[in-house]
C-alpha positions as CSV (number, residue, x, y, z in Angstrom):
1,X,2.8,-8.6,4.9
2,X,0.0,-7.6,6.7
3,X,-0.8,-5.3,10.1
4,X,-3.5,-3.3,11.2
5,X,-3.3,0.1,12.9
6,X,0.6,-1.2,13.7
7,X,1.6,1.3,10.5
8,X,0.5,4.1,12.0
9,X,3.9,4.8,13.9
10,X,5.6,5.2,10.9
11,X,5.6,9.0,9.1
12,X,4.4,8.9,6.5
13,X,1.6,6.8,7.4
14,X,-0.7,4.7,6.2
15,X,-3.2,6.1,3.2
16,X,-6.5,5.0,2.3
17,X,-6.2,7.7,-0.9
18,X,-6.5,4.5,-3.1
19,X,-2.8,5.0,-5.6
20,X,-2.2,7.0,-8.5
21,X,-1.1,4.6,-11.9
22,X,1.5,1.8,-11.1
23,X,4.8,4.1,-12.4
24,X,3.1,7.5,-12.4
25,X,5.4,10.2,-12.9
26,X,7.2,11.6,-9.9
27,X,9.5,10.7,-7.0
28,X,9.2,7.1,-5.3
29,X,6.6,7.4,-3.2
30,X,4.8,10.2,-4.9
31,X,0.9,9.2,-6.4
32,X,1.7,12.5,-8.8
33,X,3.6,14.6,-10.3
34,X,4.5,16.8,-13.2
35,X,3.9,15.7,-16.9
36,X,7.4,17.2,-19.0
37,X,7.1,20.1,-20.5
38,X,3.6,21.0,-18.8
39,X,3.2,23.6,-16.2
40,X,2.5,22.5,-12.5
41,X,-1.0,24.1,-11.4
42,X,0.0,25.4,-7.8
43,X,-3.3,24.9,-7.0
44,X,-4.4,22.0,-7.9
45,X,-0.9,20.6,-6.5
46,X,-1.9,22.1,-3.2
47,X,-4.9,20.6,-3.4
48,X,-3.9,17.0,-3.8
49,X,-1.2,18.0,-1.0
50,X,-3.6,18.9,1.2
51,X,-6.1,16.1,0.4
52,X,-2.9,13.3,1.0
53,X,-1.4,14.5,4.1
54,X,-5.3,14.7,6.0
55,X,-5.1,10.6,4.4
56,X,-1.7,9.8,5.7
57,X,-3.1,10.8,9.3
58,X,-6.1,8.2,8.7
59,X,-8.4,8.7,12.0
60,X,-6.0,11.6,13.6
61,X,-7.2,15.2,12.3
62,X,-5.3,18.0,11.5
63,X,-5.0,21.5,12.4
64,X,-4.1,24.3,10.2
65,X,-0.9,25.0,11.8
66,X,0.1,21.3,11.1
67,X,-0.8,21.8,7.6
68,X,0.8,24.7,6.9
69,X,4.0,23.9,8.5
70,X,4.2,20.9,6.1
71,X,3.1,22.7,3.1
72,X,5.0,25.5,3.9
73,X,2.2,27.4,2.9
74,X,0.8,31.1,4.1
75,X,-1.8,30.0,6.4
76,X,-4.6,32.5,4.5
77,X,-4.1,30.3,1.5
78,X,-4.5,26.6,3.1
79,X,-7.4,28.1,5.0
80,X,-9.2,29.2,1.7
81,X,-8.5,25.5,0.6
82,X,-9.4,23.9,3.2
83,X,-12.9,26.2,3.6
84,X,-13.6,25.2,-0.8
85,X,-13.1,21.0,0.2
86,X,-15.0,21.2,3.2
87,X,-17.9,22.6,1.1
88,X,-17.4,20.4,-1.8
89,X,-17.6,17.4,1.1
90,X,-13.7,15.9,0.2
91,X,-12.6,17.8,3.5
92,X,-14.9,17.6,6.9
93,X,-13.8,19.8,10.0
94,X,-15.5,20.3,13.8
95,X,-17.8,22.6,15.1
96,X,-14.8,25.2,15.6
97,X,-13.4,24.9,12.7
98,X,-10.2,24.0,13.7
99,X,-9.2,20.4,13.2
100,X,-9.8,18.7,9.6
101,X,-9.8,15.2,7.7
102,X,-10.8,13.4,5.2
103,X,-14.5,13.9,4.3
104,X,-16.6,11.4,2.9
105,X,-16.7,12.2,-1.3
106,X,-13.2,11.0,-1.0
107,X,-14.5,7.6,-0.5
108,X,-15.8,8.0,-3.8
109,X,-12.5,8.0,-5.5
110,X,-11.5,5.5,-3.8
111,X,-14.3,3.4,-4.4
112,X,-14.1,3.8,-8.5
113,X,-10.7,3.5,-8.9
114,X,-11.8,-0.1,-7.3
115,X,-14.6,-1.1,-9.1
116,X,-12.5,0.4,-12.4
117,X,-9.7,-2.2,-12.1
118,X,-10.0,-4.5,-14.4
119,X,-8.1,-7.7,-12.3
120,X,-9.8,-6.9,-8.6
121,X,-13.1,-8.9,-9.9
122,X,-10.6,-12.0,-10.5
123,X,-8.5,-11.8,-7.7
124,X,-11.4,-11.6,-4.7
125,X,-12.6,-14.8,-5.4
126,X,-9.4,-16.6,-5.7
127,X,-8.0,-14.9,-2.6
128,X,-11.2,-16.5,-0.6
129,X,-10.6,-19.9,-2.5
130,X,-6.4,-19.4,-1.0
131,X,-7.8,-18.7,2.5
132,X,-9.9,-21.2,3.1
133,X,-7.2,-23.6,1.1
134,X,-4.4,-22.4,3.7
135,X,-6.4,-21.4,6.9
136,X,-5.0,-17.7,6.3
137,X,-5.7,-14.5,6.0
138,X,-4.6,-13.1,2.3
139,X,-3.4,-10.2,0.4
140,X,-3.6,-8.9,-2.9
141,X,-1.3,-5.3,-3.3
142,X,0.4,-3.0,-5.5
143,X,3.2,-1.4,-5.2
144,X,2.7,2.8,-5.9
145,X,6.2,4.3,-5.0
146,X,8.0,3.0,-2.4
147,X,4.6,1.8,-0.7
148,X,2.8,-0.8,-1.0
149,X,-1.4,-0.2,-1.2
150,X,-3.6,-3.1,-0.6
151,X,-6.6,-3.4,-2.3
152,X,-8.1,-6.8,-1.5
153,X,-7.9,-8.7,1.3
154,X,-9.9,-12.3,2.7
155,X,-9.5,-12.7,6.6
156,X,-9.0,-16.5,7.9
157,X,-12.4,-16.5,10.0
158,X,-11.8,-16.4,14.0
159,X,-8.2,-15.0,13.4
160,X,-7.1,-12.0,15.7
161,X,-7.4,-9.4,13.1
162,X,-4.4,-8.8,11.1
163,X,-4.9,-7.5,8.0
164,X,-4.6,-3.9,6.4
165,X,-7.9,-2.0,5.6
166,X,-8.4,-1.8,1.7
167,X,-6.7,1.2,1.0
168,X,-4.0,1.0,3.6
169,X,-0.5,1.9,2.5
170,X,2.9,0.3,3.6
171,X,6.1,1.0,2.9
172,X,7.3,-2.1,0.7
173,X,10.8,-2.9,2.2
174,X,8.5,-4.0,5.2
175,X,6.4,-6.1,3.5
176,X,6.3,-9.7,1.7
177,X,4.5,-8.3,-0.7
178,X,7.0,-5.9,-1.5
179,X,9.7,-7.8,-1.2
180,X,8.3,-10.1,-3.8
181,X,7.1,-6.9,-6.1
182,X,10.6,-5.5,-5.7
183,X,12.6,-8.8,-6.7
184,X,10.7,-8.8,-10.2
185,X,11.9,-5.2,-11.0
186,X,15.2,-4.6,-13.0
187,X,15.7,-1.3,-11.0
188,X,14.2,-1.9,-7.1
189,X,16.9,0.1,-5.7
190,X,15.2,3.0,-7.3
191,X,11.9,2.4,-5.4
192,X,13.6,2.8,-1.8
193,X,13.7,6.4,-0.4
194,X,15.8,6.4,2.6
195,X,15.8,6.6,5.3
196,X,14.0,3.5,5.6
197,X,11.2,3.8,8.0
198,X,11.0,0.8,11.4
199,X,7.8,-0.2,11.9
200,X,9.5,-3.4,14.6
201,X,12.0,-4.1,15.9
202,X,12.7,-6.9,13.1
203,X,12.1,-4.6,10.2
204,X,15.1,-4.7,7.9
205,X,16.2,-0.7,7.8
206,X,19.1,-0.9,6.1
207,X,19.3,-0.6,2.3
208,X,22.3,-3.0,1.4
209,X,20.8,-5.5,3.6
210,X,17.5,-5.8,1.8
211,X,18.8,-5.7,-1.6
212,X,20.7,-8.6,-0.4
213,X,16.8,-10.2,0.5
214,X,15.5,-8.9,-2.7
215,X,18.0,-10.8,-4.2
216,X,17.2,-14.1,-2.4
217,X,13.9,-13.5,-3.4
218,X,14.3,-13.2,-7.2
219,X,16.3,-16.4,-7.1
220,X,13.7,-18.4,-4.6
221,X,10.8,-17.4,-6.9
222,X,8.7,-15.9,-3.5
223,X,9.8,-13.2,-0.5
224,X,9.4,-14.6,3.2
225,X,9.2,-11.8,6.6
226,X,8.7,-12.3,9.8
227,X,7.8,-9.2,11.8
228,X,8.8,-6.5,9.7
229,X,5.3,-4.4,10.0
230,X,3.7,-6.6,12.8
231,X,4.9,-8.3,15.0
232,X,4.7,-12.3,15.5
233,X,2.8,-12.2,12.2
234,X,4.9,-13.6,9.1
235,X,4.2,-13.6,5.3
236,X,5.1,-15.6,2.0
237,X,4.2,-13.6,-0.8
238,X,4.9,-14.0,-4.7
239,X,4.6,-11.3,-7.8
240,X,2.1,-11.3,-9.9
241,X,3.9,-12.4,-14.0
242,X,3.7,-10.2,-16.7
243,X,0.1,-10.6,-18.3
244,X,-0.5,-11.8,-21.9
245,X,-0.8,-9.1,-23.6
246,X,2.9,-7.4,-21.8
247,X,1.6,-5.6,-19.5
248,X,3.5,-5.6,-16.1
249,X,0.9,-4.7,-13.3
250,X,3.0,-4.1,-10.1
251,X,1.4,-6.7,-7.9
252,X,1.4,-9.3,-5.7
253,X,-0.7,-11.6,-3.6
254,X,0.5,-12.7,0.1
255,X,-0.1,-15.0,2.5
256,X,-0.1,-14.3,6.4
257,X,0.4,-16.8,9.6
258,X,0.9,-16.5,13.1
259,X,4.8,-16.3,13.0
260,X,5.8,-19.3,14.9
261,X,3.0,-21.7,12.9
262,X,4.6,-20.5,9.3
263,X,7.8,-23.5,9.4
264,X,9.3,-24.0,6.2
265,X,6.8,-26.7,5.0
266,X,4.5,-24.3,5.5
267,X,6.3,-21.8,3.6
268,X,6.9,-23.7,0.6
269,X,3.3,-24.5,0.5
270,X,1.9,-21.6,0.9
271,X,4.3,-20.3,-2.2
272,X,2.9,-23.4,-4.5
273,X,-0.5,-22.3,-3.4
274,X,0.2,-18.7,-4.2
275,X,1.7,-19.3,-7.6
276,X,-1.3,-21.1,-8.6
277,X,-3.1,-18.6,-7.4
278,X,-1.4,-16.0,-9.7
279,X,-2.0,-18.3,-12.9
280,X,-5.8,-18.8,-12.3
281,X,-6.0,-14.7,-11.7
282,X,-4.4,-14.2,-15.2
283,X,-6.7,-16.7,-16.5
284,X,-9.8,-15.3,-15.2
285,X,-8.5,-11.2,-15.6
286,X,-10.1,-9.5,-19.1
């Protein structure tokens, strides 16, 4: 499912640090964490610490007192870190000195880990080809964690904008995306971290209940919400199949319409269209 600055409310919120590897070590949620039997650098934790909470605050900066009581770090320590990013340009801060975010070399991570990925060159064009098909805007995502990170999208042309920068992050119980993602895992109950965050009034909070819609989903083939991250907005969305050579990429393309125009018609069309999109992605990824 898709929203704009909607996910914002939500804390954690949205990241545009692009996502570690699909099942990277460390907590749901987590883009990092600990390889066994190696030593954490304290440091360079800190550092990617620092560098994701200044992302989950997207446009908002941060002071040092806010980053310290989330760190729980000495503040003579995040300062020093904060003064080394700013020079090396992944951190940028105001005239005082007193308010930081994210500076602009991190758009260069995020930028190569999208060029680097080997199925985005096959999906942007098919996504356009789905649009224009379906009069809709569409999403490609993946799930890191418990979120979900989008990293293509084509907007239905003259639509009110509803679709997540690349980059964004959502939490996947509150999207169709990951919904769908969730229903092909054996395990999803071990990508939810409660408490669940409510981005709506319609998003499903409760972690029985959406098992119970992950369910429906695996058996339907394709996940259906209405309002879970924006409101009046509702999304089909399907998982991407294992690819030919085995590897399961944890994706998913979706789908999004004005809430009351998606009937169920609609619905199962836009599922067929999905589905075919996924086969001509698989056809056309290396």
């Amino acid at each position: 499912m898709t929203t704009q600055d909607t996910a914002s409310q939500r804390a954690p919120q949205p990241s545009s640090v692009p996502p570690g590897p699909s099942g990277s070590p460390g907590s749901p949620g987590s883009t990092h964490g600990a390889v066994q039997g190696v030593r954490e650098v304290k440091s360079a934790a800190r550092t990617i610490e620092v560098l994701e909470l200044l992302a989950e605050r997207g446009n908002a900066p941060v002071t040092i007192r806010d980053l310290c009581e989330r760190m729980g770090a000495p503040r003579s320590s995040v300062y020093a870190l904060l003064r080394t990013l700013v020079d090396a340009g992944w951190v940028r801060t105001d005239a005082l000195n007193t308010q930081y975010s994210i500076g602009i070399r991190a758009l260069l991570a995020g930028t190569t880990y999208l060029d680097a990925d080997p199925i985005l060159n096959a999906v942007r064009p098919v996504l356009h080809d789905v649009g224009r098909r379906l009069g809709a805007t569409v999403n490609f995502g993946r799930l890191d964690g418990g979120d979900v990170v989008y990293l293509a999208t084509w907007e239905a042309p003259g639509r009110e904008r509803s679709a997540p920068r690349v980059g964004r992050r959502l939490p996947a119980h509150a999207t169709a995306i990951g919904q769908a993602v969730l229903s092909a895992l054996e395990d999803p109950e071990s990508r939810l971290v409660p408490p669940l965050a409510r981005l709506t009034d319609d998003t499903v909070t409760d972690p029985a209940e959406l098992l119970r819609i992950v369910q429906i989903t695996r058996e339907r083939g394709y996940a259906r919400e209405d309002g879970q991250n924006t409101p009046r907005v509702a999304c089909v969305a399907i998982p991407m199949p294992v690819r030919a050579d085995g590897e399961r990429l944890l994706d998913g393309l979706s789908v999004s319409f004005h809430g009351p125009a998606l009937t169920a018609a609609r619905e199962r069309e836009a599922a067929v269209v999905l589905r075919e999109a996924s086969r001509q992605i698989l056809d056309r990824a290396p």
